[in-house]
C-alpha positions in Angstrom: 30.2 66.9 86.5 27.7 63.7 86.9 28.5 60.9 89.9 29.1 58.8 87.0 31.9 61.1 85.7 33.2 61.0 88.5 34.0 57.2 89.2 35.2 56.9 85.7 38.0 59.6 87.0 38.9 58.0 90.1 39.2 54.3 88.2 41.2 55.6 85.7 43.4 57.5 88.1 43.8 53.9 90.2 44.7 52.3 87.7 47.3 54.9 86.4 48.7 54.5 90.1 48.6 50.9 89.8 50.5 50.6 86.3 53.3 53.1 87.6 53.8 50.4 90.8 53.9 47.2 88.5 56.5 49.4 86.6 58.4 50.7 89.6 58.7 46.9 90.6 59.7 45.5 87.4 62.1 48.0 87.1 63.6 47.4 90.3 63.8 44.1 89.9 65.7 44.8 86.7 67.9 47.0 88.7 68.8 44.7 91.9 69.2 42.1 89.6 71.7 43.3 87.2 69.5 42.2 84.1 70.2 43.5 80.5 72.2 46.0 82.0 74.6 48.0 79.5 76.4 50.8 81.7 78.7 50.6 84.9 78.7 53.7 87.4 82.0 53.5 89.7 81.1 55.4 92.8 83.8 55.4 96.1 85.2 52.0 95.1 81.7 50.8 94.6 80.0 50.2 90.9 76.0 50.2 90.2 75.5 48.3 87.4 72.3 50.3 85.2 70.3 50.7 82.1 70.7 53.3 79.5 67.3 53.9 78.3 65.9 54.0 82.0 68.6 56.6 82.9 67.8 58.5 79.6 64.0 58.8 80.1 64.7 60.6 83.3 67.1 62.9 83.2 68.1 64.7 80.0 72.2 64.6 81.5 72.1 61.1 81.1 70.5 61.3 77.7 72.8 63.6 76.5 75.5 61.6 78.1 74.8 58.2 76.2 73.2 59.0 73.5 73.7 62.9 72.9 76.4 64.2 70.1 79.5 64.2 72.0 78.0 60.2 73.7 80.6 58.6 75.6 81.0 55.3 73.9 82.8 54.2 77.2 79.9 52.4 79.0 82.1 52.9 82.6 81.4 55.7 84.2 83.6 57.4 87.3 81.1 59.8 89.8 83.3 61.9 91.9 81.4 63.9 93.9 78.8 62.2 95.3 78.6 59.2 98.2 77.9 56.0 96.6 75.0 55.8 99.2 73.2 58.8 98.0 74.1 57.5 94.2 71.9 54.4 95.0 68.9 56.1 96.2 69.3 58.5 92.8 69.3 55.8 90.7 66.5 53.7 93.0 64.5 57.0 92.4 64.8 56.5 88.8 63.7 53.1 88.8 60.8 53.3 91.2 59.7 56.9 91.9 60.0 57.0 95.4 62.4 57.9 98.2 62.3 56.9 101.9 63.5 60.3 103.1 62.4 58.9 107.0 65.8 56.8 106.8 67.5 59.8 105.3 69.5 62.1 107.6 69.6 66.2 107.1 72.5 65.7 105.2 72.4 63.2 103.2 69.0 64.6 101.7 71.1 67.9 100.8 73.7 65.4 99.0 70.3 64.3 97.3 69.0 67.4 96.4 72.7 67.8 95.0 72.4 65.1 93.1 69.1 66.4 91.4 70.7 69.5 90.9 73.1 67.7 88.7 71.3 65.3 86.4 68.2 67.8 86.4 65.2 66.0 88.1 62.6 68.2 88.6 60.4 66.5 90.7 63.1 64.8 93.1 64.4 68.0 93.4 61.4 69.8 95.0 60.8 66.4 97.2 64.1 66.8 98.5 63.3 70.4 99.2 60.7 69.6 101.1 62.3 66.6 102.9 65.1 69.3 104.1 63.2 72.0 105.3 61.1 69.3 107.3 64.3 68.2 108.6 65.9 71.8 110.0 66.9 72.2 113.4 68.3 74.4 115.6 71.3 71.7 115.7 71.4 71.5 112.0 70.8 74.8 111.0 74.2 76.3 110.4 76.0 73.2 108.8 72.5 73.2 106.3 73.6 77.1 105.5 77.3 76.4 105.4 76.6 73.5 102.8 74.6 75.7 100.9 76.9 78.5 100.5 80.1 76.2 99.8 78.5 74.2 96.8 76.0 76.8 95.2 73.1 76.0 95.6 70.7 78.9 95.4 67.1 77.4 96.1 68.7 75.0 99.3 69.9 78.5 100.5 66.3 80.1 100.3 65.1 77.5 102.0 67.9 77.4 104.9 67.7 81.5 105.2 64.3 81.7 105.6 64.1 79.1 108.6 67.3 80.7 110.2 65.8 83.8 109.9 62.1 82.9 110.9 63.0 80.2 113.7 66.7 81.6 114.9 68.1 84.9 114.2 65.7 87.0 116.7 65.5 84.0 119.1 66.6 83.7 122.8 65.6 80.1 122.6 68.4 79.4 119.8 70.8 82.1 121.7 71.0 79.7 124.5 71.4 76.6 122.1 74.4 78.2 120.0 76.1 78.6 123.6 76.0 75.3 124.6 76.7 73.8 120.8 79.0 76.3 119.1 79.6 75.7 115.2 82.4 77.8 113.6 81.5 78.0 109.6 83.3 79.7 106.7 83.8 83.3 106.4 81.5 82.8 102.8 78.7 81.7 105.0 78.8 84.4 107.6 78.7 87.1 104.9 75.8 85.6 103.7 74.1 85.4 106.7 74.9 89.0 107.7 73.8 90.4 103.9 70.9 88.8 104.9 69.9 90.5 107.6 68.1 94.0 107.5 68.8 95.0 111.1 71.8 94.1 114.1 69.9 91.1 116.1 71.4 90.5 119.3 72.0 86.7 118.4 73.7 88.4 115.1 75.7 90.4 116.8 77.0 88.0 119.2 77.3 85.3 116.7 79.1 87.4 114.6 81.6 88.3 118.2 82.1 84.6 119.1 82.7 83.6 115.3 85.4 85.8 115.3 87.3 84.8 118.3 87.4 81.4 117.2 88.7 82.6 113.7 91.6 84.4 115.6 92.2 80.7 117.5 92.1 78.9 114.3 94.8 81.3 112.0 96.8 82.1 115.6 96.1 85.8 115.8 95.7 87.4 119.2 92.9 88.8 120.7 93.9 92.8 119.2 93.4 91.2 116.1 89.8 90.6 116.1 89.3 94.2 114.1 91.4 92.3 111.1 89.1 89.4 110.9 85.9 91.2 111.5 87.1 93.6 108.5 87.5 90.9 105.9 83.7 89.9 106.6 83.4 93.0 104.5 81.4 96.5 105.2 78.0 94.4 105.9 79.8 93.5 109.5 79.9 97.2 110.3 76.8 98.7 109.3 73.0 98.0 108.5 70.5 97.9 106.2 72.8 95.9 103.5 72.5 96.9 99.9 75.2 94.4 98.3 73.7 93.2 94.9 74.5 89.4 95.6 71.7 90.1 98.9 69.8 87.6 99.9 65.8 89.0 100.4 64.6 88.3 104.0 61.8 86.1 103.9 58.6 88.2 105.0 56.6 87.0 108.7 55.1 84.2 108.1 51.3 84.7 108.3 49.4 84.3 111.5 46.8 81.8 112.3 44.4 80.8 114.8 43.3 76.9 115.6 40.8 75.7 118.0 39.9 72.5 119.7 36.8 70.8 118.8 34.3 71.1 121.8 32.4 67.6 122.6 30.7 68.4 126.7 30.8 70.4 129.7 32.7 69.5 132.2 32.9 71.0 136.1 34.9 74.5 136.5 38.1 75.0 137.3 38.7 76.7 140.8 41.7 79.4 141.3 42.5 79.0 144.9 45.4 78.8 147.1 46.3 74.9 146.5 45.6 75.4 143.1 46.6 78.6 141.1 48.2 76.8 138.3 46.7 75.7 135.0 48.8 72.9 132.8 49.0 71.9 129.4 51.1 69.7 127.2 51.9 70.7 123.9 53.5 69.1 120.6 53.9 70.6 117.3 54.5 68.4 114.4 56.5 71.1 112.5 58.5 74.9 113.8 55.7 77.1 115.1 55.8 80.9 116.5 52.9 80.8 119.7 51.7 84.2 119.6 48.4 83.6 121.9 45.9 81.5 123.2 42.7 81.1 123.8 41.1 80.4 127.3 37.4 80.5 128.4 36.7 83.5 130.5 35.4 83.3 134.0 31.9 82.6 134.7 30.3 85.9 136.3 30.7 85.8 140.0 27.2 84.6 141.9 26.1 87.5 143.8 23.3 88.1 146.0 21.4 90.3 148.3 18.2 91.0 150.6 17.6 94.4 148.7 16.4 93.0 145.6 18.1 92.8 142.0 21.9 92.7 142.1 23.4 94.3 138.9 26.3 91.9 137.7 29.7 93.4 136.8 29.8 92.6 132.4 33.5 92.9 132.6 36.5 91.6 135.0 40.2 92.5 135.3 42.5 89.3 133.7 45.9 89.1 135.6 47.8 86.2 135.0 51.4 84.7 133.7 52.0 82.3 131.0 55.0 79.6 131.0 56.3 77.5 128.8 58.7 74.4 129.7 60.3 71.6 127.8 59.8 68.2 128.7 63.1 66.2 129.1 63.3 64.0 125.9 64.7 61.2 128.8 60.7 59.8 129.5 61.0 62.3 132.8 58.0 63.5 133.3 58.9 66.4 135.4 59.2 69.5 133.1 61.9 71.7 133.0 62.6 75.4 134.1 60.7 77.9 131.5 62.0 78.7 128.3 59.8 81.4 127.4 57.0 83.6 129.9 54.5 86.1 129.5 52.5 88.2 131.8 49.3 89.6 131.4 48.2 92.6 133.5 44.7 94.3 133.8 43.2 93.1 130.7 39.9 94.3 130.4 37.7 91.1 129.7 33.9 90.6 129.7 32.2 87.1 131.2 31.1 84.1 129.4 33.5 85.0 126.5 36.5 83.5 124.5 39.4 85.1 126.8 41.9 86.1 123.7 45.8 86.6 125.2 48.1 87.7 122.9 51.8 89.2 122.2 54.1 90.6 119.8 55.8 89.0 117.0 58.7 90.0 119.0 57.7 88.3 121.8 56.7 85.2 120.4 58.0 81.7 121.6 59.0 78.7 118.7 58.0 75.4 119.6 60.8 72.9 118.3 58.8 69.8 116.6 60.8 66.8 118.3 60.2 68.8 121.5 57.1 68.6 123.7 56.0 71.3 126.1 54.2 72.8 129.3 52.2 75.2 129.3 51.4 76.7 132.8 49.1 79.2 133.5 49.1 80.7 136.5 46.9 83.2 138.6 48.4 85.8 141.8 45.7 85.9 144.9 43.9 88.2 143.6 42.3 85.5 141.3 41.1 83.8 144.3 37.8 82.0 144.1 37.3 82.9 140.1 35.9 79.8 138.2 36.5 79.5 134.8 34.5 76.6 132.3 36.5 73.5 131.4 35.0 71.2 128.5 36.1 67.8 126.6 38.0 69.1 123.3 39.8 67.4 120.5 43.4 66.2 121.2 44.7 67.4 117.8 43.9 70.4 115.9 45.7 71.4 112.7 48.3 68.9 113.2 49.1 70.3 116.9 48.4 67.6 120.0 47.2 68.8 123.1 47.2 66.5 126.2 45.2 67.5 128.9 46.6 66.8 132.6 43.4 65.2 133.4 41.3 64.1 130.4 38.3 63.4 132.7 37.8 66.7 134.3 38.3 68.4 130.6 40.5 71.8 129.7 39.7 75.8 129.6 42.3 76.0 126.9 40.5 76.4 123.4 42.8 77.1 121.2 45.9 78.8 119.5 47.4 81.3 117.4 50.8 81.0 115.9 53.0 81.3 112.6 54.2 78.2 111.1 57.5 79.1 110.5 58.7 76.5 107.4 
């Protein structure tokens, strides 16, 4: 395709963009100000006052609703069962395309997605997908589930399962969340959660324990009859694999991936020594991550001499070391918490002047929350004493991931990552 081919594209594609904004405006403008308007929603005591044919061209529910076969010819309309808040930014979507889903809260972009469910907008309806899954939380997680279960809707819950079971269900970090901020959901929901998984997690199991206690609190059964409640779950609360045929599919593990920082210059080593056997790094992920390993630079070969002539260097050293990882308080403190999640390395076998490659299990993996930032401390026993490994000036931000150095001047020996993202 010629240079000239090309521009032509890119005009014509700016200028598509730019008629589709002129629109967006005019028909807002129409909207707010209530012009030519021939139809009257009534939503929660509220009533948005709209146009037919804009409604129409959108979704084919409203076609069929004014102008299909069995039309109303009653241009009021009653909406039941959905806030008049989230019918606004429906019918502002409509009219202009867009959809500020910043100013949108977990839930009310699953009311949205609801919404698009209903009156069968394709495009809004993957957005708002994609605006919820960004969205998921370990605090949000099982009230996103319970919603999905309640009002049916089969592609939310896809969505919703597969972060609870990448980000949650196997995870000691979210173990130690549910403790502190217990949520008691429907019995529907915790079947669907159980049919969904393949094997009895820990954090199931226990979830599973605690749900049902606080089932016996709410219908006033005693503590003996815990077997009752446990037993209308249904046989997936006794046994695993599940082979129900309403079972929702495990999502698979999310693909492994490796990132690295882009090197700019040298800088001096970094010494492992008494007063300083501890290695730090800060950490933010825009999005849920699974750290499975980093990348450090090796040691630089010891410097070894002798009054007998050539002196053959060792190729390979021993790699001891543990790896911690600590939240930052969200307060502004800057002093880091107690670890959430550690790792020890013992005896690795690694050879000088090359990428030092620590790794774990899928198992053992740690998720990094997004509106969390993190330590990471690496630290040496004695017998690192002395060992200097290279430090260099690298990139801040690598696949979307910031790293901030504890001293930008004197550079890091952290290179990169490998991870899952998650959602």
């Amino acid at each position: 395709m010629s240079s000239s081919t090309v521009e032509l594209a890119e005009t014509h594609h700016k200028e598509q963009a730019s008629v589709g904004n002129l629109l967006g405006r005019r028909y807002a403008e129409l909207l707010h100000g209530e012009k030519y308007t021939d139809c009257v929603f009534h939503v929660c005591e509220e009533q948005l006052k709209c146009h037919k044919l804009i409604l129409s061209a959108a979704s084919p529910v409203f076609e069929a609703m004014f102008f299909g076969p069995m039309h109303e010819n009653e241009p009021e309309i009653e909406i039941h069962d959905i806030s008049a808040a989230i019918f606004k930014v429906l019918v502002d979507y409509i009219y202009t395309g867009s959809v500020d889903y910043n100013n949108l809260e977990l839930v009310a972009c699953i009311e949205l997605y609801y919404a698009a469910e209903k009156y069968l907008l394709d495009q809004l309806i993957a957005d708002s997908l994609v605006a919820i899954t960004r969205k998921l939380r370990f605090s949000n997680i099982l009230p996103a589930l319970e919603l999905s279960v309640c009002m049916g809707l089969d592609s939310l819950l896809e969505v919703c399962m597969t972060f609870f079971m990448r980000c949650c269900v196997s995870n000691a970090q979210y173990m130690t969340h549910l403790k502190e901020h217990y949520v008691h959901v429907s019995k529907e929901c915790v079947k669907t959660i159980i049919a969904a998984c393949k094997e009895p997690h820990k954090l199931l199991i226990w979830y599973v324990y605690e749900w049902t206690q606080q089932e016996c609190e709410q219908l006033g059964l005693g503590p003996s009859d815990a077997g009752l409640v446990v037993h209308g779950l249904g046989p997936e609360a006794n046994s695993w694999p599940v082979n129900a045929s309403n079972e929702v599919q495990s999502p698979a593990p999310a693909p492994i991936v490796s990132v690295e920082r882009c090197y700019y210059k040298a800088c001096r080593p970094f010494t492992v020594d008494a007063e300083s056997p501890v290695w730090r790094l800060r950490l933010k992920s825009p999005r849920f991550i699974s750290l499975m390993g980093v990348v450090l630079n090796s040691r630089l070969p010891p410097n070894l001499t002798s009054t007998f002539g050539h002196v053959q260097l060792p190729l390979e050293y021993r790699e001891s070391l543990r790896l911690d990882l600590c939240e930052l308080p969200a307060d502004g403190e800057d002093a880091p918490t107690n670890p959430v999640w550690s790792h020890v390395i013992q005896n690795q076998s690694t050879k000088y002047n090359c990428d030092l490659h620590l790794r774990w299990r899928r198992e053992e993996a740690c998720v990094l929350t997004p509106e969390l930032s993190y330590e990471l401390q690496i630290r040496w026993d004695g017998s690192a004493y002395g060992a200097e490994y290279p430090c260099s000036l690298q990139s801040c931000i690598a696949d979307g991931i910031r790293f901030i150095d504890s001293d930008s001047f004197i550079g890091s020996l952290v290179k990169g990552l490998r991870y899952a993202n998650l959602v």
